[in-house]
C-alpha positions in Angstrom: 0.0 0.0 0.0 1.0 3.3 -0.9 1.1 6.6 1.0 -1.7 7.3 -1.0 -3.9 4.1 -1.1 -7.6 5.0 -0.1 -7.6 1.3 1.9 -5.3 3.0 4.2 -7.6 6.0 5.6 -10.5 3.6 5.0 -8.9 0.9 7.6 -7.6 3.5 9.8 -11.0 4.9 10.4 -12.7 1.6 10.7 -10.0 0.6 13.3 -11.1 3.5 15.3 -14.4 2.8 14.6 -14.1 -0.4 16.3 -12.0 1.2 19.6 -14.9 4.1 19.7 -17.6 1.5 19.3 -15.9 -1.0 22.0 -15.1 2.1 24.2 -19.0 3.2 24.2 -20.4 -0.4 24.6 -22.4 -1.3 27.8 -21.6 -4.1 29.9 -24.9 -5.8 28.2 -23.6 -5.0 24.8 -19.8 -6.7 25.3 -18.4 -7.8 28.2 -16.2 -5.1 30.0 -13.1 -7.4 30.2 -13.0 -8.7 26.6 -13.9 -4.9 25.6 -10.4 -3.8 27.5 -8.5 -6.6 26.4 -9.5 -6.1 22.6 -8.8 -2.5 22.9 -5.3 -3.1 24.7 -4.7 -5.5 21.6 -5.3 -3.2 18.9 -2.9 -0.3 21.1 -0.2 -3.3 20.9 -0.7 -3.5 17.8 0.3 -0.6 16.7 2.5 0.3 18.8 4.6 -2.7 17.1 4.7 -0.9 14.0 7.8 0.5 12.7 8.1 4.3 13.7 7.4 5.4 9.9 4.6 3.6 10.0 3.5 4.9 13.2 4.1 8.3 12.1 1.9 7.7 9.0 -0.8 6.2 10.7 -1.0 9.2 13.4 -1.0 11.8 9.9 -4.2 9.3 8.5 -5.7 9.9 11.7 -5.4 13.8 12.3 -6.5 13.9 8.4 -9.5 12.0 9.4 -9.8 14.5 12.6 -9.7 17.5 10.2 -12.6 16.4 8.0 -15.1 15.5 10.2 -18.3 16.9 10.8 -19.4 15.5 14.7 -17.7 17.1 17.0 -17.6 14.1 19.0 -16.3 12.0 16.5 -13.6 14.4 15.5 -12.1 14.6 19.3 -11.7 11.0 19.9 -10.1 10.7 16.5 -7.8 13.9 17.7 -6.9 11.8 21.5 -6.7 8.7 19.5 -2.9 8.6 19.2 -2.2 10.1 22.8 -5.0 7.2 24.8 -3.4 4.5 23.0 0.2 5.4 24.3 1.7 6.1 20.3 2.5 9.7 21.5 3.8 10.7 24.8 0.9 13.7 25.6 -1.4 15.4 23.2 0.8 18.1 22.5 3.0 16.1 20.3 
């Protein structure tokens, strides 16, 4: 995949998807265990990715941030990064 592959912003933002879905899911919906365990997988995850592809990821994800329309949407996506320990506060 290239830099400019539209799979990679279209993964990225179902990934998060899937993190803000988990994050928001009562204890009926998914268990609160698995839920925190799935979500510490995906950090992991990433965080095993070489630091160019970290740094590209983070640039999908503020991209993301910067075109969308719910404000809620567009913070989570902005903190993404920083609660999933890839930078070291939300300043970076």
């Amino acid at each position: 995949m290239t830099d400019r592959d539209p799979l990679v912003p279209a993964l990225t933002r179902l990934l998060v998807d899937i993190v803000r879905w988990l994050d928001g899911c009562d204890d009926e919906e998914v268990n609160p265990d698995s839920a925190v365990k799935m979500m510490e997988t995906i950090g992991w995850a990433l965080l095993q990715l070489p630091s160019d592809q970290r740094e590209r990821f983070r640039q999908v994800i503020a991209d993301l941030a910067e075109v969308e329309q719910d404000p809620a949407v567009r913070d989570f996506l902005k903190s993404f990064p920083f609660d999933i320990g890839m930078v070291e506060d939300e300043e970076s």
